[in-house]
Wavefront OBJ file of the C-alpha trace (Angstrom):
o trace
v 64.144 276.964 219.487
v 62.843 277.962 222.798
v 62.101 281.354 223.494
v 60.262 283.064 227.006
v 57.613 285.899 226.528
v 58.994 288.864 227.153
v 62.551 287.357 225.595
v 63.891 289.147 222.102
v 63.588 287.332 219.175
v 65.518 287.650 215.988
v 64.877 286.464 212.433
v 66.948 286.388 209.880
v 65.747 285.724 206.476
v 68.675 284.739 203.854
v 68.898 284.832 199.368
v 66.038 287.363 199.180
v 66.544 289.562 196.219
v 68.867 292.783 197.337
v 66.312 295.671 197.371
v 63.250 294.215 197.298
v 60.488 295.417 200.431
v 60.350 291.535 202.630
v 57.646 291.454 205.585
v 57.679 289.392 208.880
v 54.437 287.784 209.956
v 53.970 285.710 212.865
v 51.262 283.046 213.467
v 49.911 282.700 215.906
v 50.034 285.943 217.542
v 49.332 289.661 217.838
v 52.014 291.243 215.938
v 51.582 293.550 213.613
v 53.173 292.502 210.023
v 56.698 294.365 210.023
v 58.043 295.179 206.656
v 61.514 296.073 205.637
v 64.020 296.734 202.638
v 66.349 293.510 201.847
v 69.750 294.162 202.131
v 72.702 294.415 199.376
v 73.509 290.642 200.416
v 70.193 289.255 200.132
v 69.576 289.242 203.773
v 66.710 290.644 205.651
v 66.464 290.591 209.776
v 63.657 291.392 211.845
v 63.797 291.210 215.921
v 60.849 291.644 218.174
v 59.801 291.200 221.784
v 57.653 288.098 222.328
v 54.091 289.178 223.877
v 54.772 288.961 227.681
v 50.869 287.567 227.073
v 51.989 284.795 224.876
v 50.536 281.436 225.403
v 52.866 278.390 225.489
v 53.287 276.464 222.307
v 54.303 276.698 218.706
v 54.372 279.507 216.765
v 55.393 280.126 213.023
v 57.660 283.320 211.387
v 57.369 283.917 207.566
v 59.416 286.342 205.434
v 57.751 287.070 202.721
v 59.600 289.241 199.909
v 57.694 290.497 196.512
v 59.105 288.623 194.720
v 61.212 286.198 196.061
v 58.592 284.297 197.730
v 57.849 283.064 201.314
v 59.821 281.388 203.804
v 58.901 279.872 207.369
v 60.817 278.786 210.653
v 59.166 278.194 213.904
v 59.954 278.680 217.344
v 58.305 277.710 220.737
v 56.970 280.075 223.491
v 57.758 278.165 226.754
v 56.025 279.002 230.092
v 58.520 281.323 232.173
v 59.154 278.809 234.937
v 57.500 279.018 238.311
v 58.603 281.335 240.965
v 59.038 279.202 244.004
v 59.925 280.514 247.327
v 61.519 278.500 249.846
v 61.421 279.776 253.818
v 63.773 279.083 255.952
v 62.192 279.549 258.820
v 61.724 282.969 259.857
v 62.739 286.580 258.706
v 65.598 288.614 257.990
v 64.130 292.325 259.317
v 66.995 292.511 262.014
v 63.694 292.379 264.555
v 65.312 289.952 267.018
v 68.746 291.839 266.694
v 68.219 293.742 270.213
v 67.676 290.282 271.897
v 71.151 288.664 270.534
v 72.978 291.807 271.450
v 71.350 292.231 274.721
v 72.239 288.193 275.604
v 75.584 288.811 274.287
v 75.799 291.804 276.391
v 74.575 289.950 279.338
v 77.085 286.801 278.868
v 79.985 289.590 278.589
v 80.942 288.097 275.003
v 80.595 288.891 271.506
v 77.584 288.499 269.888
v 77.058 286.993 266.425
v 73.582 287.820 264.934
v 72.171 284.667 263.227
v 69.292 285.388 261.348
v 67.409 283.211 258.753
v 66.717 284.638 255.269
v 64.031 283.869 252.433
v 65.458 283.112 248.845
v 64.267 282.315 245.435
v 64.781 279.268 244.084
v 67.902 280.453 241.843
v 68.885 283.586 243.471
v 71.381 284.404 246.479
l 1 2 3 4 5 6 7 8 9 10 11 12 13 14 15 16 17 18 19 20 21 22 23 24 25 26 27 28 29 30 31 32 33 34 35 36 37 38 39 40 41 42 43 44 45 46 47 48 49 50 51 52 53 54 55 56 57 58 59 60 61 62 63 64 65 66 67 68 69 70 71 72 73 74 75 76 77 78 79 80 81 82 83 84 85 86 87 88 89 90 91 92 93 94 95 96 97 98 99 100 101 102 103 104 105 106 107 108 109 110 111 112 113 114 115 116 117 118 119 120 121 122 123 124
């Protein structure tokens, strides 16, 4: 599983024994241990927010219940991808808006204000 920083991440840990206190380690990394009651079912879940200061790679998630023992599942901490601007070759501030309305003006015809805009790869 992939997973950004900053990105929620939920573990579920399944046949724990109901009632028994299960904690939530994660290595590595600078989270606190989190500790918790398993439920009636034998389930336990824990959800956290990944470090927005996480490094890129592999990490590791144990549940560990008193008695029931450990279990482990890891995930990987991918690098948010790049933000990359493209131009299109000017501005969009409306600063050449008094030109195309005084040449439209001028030619006795409606004007159309064409202006160029700057995006974000992914956005609109």
């Amino acid at each position: 599983m992939n997973i950004n920083p900053g990105e929620t991440q939920v573990v579920t840990g399944y046949n724990y024994n109901r009632g028994e206190q299960a904690c939530l380690t994660v290595v590595p990394g600078s989270l606190s241990p989190n500790c918790t009651i398993v439920g009636e079912d034998g389930t336990v879940t824990f959800s956290f927010t990944v470090p927005t200061d996480s490094a890129p790679g592999s990490y590791t998630v144990t549940v560990t219940g008193k008695v029931s023992g450990a279990q482990s599942a890891s995930y990987n901490v991918t690098a948010p991808p790049a933000q990359v601007v493209v131009k299109t070759g000017g501005n969009a501030d409306g600063s050449m808006m008094p030109y195309g309305l005084l040449m439209a003006l001028s030619m006795g015809t409606a004007g159309v204000w064409i202006g160029t805009r700057q995006y974000k790869v992914g956005e609109r």
